[in-house]
C-alpha positions as CSV (number, residue, x, y, z in Angstrom):
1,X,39.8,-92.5,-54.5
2,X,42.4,-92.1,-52.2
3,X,43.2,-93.9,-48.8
4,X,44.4,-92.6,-45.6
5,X,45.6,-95.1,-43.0
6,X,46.9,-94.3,-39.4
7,X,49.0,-97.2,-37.5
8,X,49.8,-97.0,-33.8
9,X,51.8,-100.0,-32.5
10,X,53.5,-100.6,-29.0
11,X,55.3,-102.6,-26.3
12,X,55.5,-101.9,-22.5
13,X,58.8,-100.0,-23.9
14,X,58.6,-99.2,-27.5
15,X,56.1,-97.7,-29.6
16,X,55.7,-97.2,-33.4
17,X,53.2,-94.2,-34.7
18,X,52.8,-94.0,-39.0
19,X,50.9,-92.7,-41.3
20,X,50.5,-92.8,-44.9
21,X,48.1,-92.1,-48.2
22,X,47.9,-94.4,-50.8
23,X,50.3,-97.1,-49.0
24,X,53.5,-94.3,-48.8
25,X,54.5,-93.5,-45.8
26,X,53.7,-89.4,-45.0
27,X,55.3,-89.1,-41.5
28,X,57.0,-91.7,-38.9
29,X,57.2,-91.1,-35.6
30,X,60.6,-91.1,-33.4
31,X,59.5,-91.7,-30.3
32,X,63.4,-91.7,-29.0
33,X,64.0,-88.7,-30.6
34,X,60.9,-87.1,-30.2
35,X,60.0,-85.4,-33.0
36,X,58.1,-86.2,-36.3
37,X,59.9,-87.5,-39.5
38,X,58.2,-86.2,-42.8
39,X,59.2,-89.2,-45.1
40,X,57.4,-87.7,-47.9
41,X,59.4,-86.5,-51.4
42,X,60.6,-83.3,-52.3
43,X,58.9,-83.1,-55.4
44,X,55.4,-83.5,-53.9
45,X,53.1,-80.7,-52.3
46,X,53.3,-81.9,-48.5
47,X,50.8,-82.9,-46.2
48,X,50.8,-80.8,-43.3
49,X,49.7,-82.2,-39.7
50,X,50.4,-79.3,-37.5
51,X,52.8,-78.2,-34.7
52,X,51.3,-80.8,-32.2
53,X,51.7,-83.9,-34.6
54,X,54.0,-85.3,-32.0
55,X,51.9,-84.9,-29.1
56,X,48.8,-86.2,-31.2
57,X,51.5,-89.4,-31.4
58,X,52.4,-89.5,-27.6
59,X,48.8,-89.4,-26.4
60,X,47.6,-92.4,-28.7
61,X,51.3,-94.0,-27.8
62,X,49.7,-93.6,-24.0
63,X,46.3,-95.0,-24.7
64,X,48.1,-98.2,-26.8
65,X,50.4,-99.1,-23.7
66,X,46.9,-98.2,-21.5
67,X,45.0,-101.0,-23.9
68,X,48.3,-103.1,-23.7
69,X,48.2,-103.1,-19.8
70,X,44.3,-104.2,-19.2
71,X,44.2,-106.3,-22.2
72,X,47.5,-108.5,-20.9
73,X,45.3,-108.3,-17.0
74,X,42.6,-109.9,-18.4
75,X,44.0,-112.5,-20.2
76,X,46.7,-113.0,-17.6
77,X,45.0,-116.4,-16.3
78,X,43.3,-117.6,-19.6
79,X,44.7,-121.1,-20.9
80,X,46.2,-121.4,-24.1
81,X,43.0,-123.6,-26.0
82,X,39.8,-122.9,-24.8
């Protein structure tokens, strides 16, 4: 059994986009750089995630800092105990 987990993370001006099988990192994306970092090792068969890997990244990137945006609205006026 294997597991595949996808993490998108951001900030009104960062973002951080991974992904990884069994808890090792597959690709990282660099957002600043724009392109896709294949973190895995040379002696492995690679995991392949296509020419648009990086715009697959920058539209989930969008909808994060979408969620970010109305999230932080509607919690703008809530007090800090309820």
């Amino acid at each position: 059994i294997h597991t595949d987990m996808q993490m998108i993370g951001c900030s009104e001006t960062e973002g951080a986009f991974d992904n990884s099988l069994d808890e090792e990192d597959v690709i990282v994306v660099d957002f600043i750089a724009e392109r896709v970092v294949d973190t895995q090792p040379s002696f492995v068969d690679h995991v392949s995630f296509g020419k648009d890997a990086f715009q697959v990244a920058m539209r989930n990137l969008i909808a994060c800092r979408i969620n970010l945006n109305i999230t932080q609205k509607a919690l703008k006026d809530q007090p800090l105990e309820s």
